[in-house]
NUMITOR-101334 format. One record per residue: residue in three letters; y, x, z of N, C-alpha, C, CB in turn. Coordinates in steps of 0.02 Angstrom, whole numbers, plus 50000, padded with zeros to 5 digits. Atoms other than C-alpha are relative to their C-alpha. Glycine has a CB too. Layout:
N
(site 'ala',(Y,X,Z),(Y,X,Z),(Y,X,Z),(Y,X,Z))
...
//
This chain:
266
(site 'unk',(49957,50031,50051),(45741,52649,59454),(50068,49987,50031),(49968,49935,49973))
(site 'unk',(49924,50017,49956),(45939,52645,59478),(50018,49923,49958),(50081,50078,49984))
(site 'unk',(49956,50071,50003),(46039,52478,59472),(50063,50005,49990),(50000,49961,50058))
(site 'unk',(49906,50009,50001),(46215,52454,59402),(50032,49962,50044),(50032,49968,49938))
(site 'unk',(49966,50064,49929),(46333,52395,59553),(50026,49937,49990),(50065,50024,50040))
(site 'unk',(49977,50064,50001),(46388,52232,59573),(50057,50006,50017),(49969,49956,50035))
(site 'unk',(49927,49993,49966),(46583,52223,59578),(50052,49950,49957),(50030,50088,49996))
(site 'unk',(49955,50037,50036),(46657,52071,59531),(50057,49988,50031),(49977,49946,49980))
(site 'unk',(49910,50000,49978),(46862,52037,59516),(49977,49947,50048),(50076,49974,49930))
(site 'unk',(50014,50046,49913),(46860,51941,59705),(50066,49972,50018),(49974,50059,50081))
(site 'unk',(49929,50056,49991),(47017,51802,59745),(49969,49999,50048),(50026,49926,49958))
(site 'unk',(50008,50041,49914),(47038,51772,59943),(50050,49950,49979),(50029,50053,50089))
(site 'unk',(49960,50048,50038),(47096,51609,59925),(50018,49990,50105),(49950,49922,49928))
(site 'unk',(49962,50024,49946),(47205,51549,60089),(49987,49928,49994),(50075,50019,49997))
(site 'unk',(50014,50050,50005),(47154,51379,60124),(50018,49961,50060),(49946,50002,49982))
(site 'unk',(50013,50055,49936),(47207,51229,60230),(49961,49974,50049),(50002,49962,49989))
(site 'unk',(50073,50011,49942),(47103,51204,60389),(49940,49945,49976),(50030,49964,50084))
(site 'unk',(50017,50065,50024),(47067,51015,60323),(49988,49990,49933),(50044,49957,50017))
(site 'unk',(50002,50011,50075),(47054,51037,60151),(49922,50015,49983),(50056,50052,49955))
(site 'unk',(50085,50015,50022),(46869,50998,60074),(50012,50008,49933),(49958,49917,50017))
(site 'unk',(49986,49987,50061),(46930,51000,59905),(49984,50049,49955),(50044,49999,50000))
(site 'unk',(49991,49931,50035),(46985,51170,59828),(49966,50033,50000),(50037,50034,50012))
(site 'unk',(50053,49950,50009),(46844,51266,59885),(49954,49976,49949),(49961,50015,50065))
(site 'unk',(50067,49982,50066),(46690,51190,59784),(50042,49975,49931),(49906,49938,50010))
(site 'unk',(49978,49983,50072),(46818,51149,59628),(50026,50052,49978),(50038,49965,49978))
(site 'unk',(49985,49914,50014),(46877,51336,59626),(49937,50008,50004),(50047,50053,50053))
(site 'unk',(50050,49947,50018),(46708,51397,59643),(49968,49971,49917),(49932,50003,50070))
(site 'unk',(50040,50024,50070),(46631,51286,59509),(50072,50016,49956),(49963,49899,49998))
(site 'unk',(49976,49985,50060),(46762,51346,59376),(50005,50080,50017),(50071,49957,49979))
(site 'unk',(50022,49930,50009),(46746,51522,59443),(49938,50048,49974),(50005,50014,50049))
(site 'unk',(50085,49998,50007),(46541,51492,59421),(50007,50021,49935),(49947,49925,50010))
(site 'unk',(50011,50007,50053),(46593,51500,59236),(50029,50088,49969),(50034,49928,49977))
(site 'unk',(50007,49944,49999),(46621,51685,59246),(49930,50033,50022),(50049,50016,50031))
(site 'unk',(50080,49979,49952),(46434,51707,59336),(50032,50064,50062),(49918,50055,49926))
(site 'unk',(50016,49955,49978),(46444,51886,59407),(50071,50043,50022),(49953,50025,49956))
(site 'unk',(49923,49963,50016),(46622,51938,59352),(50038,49989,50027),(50034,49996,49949))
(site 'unk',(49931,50033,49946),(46722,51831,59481),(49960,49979,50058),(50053,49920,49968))
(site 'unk',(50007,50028,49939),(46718,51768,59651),(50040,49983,50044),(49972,50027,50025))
(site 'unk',(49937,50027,49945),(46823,51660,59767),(49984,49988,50063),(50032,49935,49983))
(site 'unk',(50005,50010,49907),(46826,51676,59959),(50040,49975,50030),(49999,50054,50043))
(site 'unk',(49947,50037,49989),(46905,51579,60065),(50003,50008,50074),(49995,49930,49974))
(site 'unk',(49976,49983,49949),(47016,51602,60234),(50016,49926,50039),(50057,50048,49985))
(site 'unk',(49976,50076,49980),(47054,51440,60346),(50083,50033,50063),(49904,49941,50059))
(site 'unk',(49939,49993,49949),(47227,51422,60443),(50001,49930,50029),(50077,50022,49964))
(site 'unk',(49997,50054,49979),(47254,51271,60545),(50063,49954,49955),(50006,50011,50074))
(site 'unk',(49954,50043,50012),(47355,51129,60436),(49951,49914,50003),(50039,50026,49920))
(site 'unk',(50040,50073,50026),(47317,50926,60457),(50031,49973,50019),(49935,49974,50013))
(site 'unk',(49953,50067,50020),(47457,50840,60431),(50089,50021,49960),(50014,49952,50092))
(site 'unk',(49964,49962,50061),(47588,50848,60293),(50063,49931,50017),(49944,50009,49899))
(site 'unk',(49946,50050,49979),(47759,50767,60340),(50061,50043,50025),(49972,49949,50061))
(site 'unk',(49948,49940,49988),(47931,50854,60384),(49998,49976,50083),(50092,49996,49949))
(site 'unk',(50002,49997,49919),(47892,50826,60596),(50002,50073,50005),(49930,49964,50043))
(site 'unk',(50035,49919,49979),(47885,50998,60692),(49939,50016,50002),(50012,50024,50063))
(site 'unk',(50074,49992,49991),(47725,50983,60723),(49978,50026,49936),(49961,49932,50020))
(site 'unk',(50016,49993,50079),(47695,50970,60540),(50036,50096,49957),(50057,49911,49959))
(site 'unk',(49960,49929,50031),(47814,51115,60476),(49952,50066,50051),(50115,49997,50026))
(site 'unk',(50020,49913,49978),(47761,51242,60613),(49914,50032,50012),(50041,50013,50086))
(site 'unk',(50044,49971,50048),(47599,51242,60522),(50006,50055,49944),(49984,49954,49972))
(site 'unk',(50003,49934,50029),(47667,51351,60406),(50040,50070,50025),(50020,49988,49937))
(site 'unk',(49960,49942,49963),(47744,51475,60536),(49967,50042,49968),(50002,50010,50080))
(site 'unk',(50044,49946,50036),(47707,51652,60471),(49933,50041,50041),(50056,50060,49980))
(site 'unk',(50057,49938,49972),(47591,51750,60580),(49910,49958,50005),(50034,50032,50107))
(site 'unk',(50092,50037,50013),(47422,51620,60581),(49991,50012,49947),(49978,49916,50005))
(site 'unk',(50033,49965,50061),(47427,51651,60402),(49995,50063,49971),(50017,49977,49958))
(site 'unk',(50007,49942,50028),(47456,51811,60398),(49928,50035,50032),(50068,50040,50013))
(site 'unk',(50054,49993,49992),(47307,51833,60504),(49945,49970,49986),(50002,50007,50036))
(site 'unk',(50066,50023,50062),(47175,51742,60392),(50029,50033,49964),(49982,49920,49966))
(site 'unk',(49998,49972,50058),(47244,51842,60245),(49978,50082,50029),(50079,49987,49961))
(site 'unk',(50017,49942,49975),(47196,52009,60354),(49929,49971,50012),(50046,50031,50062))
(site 'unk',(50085,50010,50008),(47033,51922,60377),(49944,49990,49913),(49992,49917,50045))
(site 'unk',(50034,50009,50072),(47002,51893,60196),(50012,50085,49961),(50049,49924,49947))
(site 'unk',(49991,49945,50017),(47066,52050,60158),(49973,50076,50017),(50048,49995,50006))
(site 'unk',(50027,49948,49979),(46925,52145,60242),(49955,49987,49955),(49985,50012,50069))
(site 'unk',(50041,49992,50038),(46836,52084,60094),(50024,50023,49928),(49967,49947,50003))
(site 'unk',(49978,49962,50067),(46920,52190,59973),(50019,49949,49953),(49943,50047,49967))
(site 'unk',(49973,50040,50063),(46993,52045,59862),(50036,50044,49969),(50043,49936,50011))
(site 'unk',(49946,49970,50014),(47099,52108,59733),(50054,49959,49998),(49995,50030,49948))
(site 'unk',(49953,50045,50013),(47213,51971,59731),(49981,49941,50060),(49996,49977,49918))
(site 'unk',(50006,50049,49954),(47257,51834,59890),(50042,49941,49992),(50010,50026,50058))
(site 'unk',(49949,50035,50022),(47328,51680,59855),(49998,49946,50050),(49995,49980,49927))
(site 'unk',(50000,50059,49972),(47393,51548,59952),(50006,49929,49973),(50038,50008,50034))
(site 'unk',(50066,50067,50034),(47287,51386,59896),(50047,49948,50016),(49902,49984,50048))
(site 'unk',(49948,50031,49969),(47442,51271,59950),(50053,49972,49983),(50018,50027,50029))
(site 'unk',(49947,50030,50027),(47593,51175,59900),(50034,49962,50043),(49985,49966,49950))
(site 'unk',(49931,50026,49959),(47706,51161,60054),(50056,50035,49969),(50000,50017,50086))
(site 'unk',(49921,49948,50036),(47844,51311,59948),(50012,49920,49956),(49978,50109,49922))
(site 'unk',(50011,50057,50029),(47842,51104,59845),(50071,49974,50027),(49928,49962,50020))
(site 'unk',(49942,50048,49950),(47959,51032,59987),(50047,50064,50016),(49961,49955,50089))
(site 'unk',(49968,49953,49972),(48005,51182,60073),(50030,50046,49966),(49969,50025,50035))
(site 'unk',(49936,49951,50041),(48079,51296,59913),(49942,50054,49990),(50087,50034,50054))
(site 'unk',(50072,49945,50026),(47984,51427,59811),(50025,50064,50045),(49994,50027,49890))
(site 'unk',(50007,49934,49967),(48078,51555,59934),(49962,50033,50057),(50047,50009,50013))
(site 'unk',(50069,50020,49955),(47959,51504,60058),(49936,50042,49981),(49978,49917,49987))
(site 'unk',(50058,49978,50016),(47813,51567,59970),(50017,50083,49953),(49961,49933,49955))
(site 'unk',(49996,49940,50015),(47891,51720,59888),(50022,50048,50072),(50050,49999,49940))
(site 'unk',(49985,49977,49930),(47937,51782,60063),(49932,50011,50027),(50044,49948,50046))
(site 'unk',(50077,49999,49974),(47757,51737,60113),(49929,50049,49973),(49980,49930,49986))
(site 'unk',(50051,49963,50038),(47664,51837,59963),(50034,50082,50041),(50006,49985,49893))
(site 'unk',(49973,49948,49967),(47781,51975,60030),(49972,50036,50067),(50057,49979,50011))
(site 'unk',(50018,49977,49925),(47738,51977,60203),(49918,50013,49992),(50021,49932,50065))
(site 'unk',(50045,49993,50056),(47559,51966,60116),(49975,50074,50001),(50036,49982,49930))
(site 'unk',(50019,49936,50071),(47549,52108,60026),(50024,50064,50060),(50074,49995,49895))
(site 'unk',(49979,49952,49950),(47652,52224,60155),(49970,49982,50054),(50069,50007,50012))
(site 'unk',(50049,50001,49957),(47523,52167,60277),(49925,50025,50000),(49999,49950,50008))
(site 'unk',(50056,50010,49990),(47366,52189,60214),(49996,50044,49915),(49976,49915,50024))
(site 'unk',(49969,49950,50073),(47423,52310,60048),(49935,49973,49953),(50004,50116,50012))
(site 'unk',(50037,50019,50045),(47331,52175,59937),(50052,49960,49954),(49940,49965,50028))
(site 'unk',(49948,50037,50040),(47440,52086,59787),(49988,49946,50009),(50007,50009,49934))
(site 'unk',(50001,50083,49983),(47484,51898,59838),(50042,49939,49952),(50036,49992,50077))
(site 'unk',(49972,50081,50047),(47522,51728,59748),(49982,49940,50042),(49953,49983,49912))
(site 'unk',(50012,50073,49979),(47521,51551,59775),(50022,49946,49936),(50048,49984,50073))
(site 'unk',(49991,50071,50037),(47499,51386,59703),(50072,50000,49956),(50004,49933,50063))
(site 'unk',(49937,50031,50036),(47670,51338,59677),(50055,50065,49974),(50043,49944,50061))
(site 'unk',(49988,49958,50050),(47730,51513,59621),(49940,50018,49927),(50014,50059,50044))
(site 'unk',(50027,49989,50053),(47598,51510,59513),(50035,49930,49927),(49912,50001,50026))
(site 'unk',(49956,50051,50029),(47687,51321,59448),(50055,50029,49952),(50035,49962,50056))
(site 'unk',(49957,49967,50016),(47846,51410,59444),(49983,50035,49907),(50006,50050,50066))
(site 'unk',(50002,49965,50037),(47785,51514,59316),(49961,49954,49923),(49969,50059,50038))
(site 'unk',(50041,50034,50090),(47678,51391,59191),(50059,49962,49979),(49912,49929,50001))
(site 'unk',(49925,50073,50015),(47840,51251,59193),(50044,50055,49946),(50074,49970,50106))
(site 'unk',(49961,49955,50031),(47941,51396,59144),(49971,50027,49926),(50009,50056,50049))
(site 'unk',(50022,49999,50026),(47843,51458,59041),(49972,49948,49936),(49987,50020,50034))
(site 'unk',(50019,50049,50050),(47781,51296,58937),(50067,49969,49997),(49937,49950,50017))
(site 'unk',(49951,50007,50017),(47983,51258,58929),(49995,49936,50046),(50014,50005,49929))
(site 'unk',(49986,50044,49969),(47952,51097,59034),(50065,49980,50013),(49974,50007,50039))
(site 'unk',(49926,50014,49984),(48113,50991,59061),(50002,49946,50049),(50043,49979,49935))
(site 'unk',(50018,50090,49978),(48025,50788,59101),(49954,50038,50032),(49970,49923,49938))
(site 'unk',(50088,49970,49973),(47894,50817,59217),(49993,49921,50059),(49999,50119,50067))
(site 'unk',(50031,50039,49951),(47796,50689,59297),(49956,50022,50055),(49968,49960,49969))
(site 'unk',(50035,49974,49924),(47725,50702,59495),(49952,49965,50033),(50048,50004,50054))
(site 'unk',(50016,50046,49987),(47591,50625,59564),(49972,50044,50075),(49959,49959,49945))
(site 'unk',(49990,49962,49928),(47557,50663,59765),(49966,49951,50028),(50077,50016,50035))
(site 'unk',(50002,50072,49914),(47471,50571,59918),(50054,49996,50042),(49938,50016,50072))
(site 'unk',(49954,49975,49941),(47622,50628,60018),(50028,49948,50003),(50047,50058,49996))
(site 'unk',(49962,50050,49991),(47749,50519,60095),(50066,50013,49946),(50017,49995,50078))
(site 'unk',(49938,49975,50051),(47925,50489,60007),(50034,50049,50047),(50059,49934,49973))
(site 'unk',(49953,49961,49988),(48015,50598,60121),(49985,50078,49977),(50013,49989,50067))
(site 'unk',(50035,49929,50048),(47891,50757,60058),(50001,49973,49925),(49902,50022,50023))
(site 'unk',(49982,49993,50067),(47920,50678,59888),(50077,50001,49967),(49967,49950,49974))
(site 'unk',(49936,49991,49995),(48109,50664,59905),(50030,50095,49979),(50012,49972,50083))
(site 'unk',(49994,49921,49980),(48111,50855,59955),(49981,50029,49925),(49938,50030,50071))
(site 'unk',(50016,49964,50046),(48003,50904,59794),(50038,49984,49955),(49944,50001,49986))
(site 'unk',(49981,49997,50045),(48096,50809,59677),(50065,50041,50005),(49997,49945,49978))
(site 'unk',(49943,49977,49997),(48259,50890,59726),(50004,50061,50007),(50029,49977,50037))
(site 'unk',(50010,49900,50045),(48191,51083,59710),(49984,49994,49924),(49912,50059,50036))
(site 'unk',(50048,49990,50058),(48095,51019,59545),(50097,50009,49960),(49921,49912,49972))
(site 'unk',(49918,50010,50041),(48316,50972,59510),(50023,50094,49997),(50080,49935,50070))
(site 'unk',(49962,49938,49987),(48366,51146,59560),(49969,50048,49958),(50000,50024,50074))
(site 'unk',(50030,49940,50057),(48252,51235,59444),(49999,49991,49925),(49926,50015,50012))
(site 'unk',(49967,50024,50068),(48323,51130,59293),(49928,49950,49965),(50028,50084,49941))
(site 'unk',(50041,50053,50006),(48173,50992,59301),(50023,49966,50008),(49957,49991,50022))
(site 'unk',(49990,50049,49974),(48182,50830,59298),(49953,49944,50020),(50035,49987,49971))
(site 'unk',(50065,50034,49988),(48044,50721,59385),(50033,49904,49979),(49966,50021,50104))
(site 'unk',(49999,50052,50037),(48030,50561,59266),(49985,49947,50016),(49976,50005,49960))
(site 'unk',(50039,50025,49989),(47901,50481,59340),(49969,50036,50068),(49969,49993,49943))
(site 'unk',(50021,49976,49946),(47825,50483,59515),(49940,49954,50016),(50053,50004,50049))
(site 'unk',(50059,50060,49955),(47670,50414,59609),(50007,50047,50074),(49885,49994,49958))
(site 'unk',(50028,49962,49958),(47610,50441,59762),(49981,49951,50059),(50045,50059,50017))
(site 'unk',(50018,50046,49956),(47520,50357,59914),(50019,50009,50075),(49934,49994,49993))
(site 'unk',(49979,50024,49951),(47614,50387,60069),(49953,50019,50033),(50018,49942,50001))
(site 'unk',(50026,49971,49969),(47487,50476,60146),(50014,50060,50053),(49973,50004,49967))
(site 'unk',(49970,49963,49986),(47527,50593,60277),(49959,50066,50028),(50041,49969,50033))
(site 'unk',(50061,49993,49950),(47341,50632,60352),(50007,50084,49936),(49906,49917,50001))
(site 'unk',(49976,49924,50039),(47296,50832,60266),(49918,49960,49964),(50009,50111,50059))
(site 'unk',(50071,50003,50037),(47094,50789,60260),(49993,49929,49955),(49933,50002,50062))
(site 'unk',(49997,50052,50020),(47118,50602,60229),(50001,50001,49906),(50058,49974,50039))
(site 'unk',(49992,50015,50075),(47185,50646,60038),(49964,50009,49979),(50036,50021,49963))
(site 'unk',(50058,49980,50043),(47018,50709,59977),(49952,49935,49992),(49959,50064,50036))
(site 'unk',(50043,50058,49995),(46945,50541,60025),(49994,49950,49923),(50035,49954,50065))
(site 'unk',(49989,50008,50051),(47026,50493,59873),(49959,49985,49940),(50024,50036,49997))
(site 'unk',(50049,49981,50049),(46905,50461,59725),(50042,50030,49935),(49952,49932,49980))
(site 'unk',(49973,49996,50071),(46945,50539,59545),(50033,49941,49965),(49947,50019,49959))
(site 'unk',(49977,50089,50038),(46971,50363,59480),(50056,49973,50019),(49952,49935,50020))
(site 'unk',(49948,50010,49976),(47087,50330,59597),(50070,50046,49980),(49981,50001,50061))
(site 'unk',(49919,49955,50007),(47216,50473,59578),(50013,50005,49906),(49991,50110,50044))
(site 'unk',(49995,50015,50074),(47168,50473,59374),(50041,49912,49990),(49908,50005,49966))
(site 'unk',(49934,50041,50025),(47255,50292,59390),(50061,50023,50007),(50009,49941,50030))
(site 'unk',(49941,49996,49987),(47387,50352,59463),(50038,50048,49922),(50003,50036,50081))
(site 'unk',(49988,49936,50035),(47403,50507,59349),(50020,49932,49922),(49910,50076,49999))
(site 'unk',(50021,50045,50094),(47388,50360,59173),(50063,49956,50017),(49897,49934,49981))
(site 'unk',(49948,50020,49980),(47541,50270,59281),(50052,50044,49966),(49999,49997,50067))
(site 'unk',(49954,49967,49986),(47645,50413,59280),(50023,50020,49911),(49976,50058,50058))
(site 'unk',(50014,49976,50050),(47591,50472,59094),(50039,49933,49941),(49915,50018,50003))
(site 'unk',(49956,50032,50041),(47681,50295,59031),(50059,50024,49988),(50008,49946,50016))
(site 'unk',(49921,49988,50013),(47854,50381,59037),(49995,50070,49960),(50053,50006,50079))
(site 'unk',(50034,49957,50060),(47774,50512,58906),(50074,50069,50033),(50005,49950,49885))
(site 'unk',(49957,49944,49998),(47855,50667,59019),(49960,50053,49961),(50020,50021,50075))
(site 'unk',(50022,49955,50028),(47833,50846,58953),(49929,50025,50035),(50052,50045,49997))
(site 'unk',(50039,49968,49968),(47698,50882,59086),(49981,49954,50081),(50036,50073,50004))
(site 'unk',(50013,50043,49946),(47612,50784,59231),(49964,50076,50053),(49937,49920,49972))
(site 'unk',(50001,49970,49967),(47605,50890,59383),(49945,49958,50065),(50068,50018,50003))
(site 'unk',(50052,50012,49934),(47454,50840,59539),(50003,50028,50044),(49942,50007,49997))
(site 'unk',(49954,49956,49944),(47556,50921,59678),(49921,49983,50047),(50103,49958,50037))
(site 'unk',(50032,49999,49941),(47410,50946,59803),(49931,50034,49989),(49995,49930,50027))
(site 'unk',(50065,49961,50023),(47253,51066,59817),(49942,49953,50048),(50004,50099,50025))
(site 'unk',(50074,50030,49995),(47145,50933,59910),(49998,49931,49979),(49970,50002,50072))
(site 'unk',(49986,50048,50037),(47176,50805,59801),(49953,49988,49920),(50073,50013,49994))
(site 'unk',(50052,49990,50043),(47040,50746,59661),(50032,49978,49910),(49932,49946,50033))
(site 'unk',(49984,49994,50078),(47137,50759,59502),(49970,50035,49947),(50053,50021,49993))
(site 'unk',(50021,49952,50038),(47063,50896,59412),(49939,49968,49970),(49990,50064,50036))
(site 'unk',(50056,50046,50052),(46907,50791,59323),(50020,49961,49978),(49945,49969,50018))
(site 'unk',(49972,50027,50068),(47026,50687,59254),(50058,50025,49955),(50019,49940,50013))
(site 'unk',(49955,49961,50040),(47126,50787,59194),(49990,50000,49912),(49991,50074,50028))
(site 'unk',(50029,50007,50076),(47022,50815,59006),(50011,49935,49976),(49922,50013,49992))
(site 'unk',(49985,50060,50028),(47041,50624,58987),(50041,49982,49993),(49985,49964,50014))
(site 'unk',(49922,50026,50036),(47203,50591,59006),(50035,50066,49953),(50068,49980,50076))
(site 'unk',(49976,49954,50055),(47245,50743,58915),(49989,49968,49913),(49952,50075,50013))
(site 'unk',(50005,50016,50084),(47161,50680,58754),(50010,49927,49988),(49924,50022,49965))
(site 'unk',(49980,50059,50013),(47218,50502,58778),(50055,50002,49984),(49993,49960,50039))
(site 'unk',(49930,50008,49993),(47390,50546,58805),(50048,50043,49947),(50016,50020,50072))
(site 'unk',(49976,49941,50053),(47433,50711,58724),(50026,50040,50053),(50062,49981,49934))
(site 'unk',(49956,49978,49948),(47529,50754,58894),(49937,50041,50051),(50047,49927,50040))
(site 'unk',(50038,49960,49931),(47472,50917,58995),(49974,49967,50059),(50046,50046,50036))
(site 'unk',(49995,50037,49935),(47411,50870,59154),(49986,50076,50058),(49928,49924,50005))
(site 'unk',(49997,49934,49947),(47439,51019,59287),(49953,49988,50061),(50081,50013,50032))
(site 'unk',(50022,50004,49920),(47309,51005,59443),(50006,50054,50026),(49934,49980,50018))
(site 'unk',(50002,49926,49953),(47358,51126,59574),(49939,50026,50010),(50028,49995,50073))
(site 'unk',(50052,49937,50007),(47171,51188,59612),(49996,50036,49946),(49937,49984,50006))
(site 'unk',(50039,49951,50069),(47145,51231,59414),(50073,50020,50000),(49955,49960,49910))
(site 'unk',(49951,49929,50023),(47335,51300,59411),(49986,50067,50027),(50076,49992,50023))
(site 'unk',(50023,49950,49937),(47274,51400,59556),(49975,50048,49980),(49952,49979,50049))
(site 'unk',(50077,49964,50019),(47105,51463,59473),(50017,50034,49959),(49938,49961,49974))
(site 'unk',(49975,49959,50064),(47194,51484,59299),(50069,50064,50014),(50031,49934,49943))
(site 'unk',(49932,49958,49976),(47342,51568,59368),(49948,50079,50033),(50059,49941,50084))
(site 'unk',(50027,49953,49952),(47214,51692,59499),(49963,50037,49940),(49952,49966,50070))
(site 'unk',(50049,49980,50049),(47095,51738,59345),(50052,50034,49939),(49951,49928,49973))
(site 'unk',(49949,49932,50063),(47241,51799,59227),(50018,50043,50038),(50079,49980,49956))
(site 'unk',(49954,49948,49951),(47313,51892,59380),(49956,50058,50011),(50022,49967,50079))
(site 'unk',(50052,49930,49972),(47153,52001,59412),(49953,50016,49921),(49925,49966,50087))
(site 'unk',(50052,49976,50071),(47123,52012,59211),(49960,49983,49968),(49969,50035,49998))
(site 'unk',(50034,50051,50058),(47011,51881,59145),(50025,49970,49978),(49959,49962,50007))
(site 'unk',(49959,50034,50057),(47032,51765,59007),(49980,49943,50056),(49974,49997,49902))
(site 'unk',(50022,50077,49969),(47044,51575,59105),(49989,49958,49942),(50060,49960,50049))
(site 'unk',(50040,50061,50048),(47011,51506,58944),(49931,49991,49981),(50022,50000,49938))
(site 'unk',(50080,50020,49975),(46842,51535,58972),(49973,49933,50015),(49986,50030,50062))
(site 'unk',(50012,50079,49949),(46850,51369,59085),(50004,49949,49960),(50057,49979,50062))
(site 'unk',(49985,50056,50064),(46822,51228,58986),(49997,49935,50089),(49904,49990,49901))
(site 'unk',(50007,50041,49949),(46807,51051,59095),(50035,49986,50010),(49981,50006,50041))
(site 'unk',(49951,50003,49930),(46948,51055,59207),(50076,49987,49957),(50000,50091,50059))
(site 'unk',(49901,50024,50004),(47119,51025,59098),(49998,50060,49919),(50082,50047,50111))
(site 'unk',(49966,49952,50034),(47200,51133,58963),(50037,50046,50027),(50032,49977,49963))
(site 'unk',(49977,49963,49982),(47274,51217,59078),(49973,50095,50012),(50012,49960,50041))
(site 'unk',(50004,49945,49984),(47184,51366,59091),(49994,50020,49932),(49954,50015,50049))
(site 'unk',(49972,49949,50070),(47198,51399,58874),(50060,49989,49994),(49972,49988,49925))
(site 'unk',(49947,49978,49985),(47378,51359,58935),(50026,50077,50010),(50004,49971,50043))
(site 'unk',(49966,49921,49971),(47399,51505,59042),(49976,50057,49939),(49957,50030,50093))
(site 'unk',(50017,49945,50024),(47293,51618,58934),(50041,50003,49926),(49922,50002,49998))
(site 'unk',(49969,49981,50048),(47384,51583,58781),(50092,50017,50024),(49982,49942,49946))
(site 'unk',(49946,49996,49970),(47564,51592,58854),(50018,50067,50034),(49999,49951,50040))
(site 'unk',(49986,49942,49982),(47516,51772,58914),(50032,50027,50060),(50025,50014,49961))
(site 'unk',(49944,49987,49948),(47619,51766,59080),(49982,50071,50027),(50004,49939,50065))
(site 'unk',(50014,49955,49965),(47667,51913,59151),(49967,50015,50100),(50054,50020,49980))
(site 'unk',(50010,50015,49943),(47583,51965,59332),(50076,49997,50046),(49948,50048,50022))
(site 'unk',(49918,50010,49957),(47716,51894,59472),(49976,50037,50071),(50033,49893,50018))
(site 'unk',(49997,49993,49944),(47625,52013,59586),(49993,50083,49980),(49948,49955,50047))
(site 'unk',(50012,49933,50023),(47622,52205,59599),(49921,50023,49969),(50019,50043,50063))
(site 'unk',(50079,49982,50034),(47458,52295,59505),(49980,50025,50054),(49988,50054,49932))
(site 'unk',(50061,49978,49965),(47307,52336,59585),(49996,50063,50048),(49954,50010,49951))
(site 'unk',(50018,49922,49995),(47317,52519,59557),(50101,50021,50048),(49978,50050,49881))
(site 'unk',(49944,49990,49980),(47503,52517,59658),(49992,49981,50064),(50048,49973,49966))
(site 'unk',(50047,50039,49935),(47427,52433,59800),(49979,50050,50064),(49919,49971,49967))
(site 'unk',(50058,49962,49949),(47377,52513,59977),(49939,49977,50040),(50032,50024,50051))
(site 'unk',(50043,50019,49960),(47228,52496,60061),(49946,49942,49976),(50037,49984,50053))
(site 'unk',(50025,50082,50044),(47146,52375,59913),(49934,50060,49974),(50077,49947,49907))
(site 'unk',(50039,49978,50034),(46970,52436,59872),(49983,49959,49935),(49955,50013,50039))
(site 'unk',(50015,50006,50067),(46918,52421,59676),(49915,49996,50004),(50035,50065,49955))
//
């Protein structure tokens, strides 16, 4: 008796050394594809988030470019970096990085905060509220790219945290206050700048209390990676509106196709 192959669309996800987070809430909203998706994940050394050297030359290029050559021996079609230092550091940061990416390892690359880039824009955003563990000098930094891209951050939280693993310690409850803080200055869109950060389960609640989006970087991540390799993310129920965001909004891919690609098995 023959067997039809198994070949589901596959995301290498790039992941923070310290981060506990992003992996099991990306898989559990990928679970909701069964067979058809799958997210793998690469580790690079980051654990600690602060503008020191130490801190920055975490994201030097060549450690991550070698985890994305390690994830990329598993044929993903799509690699994204799971991350939101391009936040402080400028989205040219991370379009430079999908670059080096992709001409490394001839697989199509994204990230977090180009995947942002593209829903803000996209859902016309103008007010946007931020909520972060980071310190103010990494929240300083973001609000003043969020200025340069014709945002304006309304409303801020954040706890001054600087530790990488520490923010997951976090409970839902906790960062959902923060998030119901931020949601009094009724911006266009509440943003959860951080992928190990436990926003994303409250997300559905303050959504239907408030009326106001609520963006968590893992589910922009998930919803963003799942339109990019061709599924619908509105599949995903649970996790936010954000993913019958993306799918109704149609965005185009911000990375080259599949079939243009070298060295990317299908």
């Amino acid at each position: 008796m023959s067997y039809p192959a198994v070949d589901p669309r596959r995301v290498g996800m790039l992941t923070p050394s310290s981060n506990t987070v992003l992996e099991p809430y990306t898989s559990a909203m990928f679970a909701q594809f069964g067979e058809a998706a799958s997210a793998h994940f690469g580790r690079f050394r980051v654990v600690e988030i602060s503008m020191s050297d130490a801190s920055q030359a975490q994201f030097t290029l060549e450690p991550i470019l070698e985890a994305a050559e390690r994830l990329a021996e598993a044929h993903p079609h799509l690699i994204a970096w799971n991350g939101t230092s391009a936040s402080w550091l400028g989205l040219e940061k991370d379009r430079a990085l999908c670059a080096a990416i992709t001409e490394r390892t001839g697989v199509p690359a994204t990230s977090t905060i180009l995947a942002y880039d593209a829903l803000l824009r996209g859902m016309g955003v103008k007010r946007l509220g931020v909520v972060t563990p980071y310190i103010a000098d990494i929240e300083t930094r973001m609000i003043a790219n969020y200025a340069a891209q014709g945002i304006e951050v309304v409303s801020a939280e954040r706890l001054n945290d600087k530790g990488n693993y520490s923010f997951a310690t976090y409970s839902p409850a906790q960062v959902g206050a923060m998030i119901d803080r931020v949601a009094e200055a009724k911006p266009d869109a509440i943003a959860i700048v951080c992928t190990n950060f436990r926003g994303a389960p409250e997300a559905a609640r303050i959504e239907d209390a408030t009326g106001i989006p609520v963006l968590d970087s893992v589910a922009v991540t998930a919803a963003h990676c799942l339109s990019q390799i061709g599924l619908d993310p509105a599949r995903v129920t649970g996790w936010g509106g954000v993913f019958q965001t993306i799918a109704a909004l149609g965005l185009p891919p911000l990375t080259t196709s599949l079939s243009e690609t070298k060295g990317t098995s299908t």
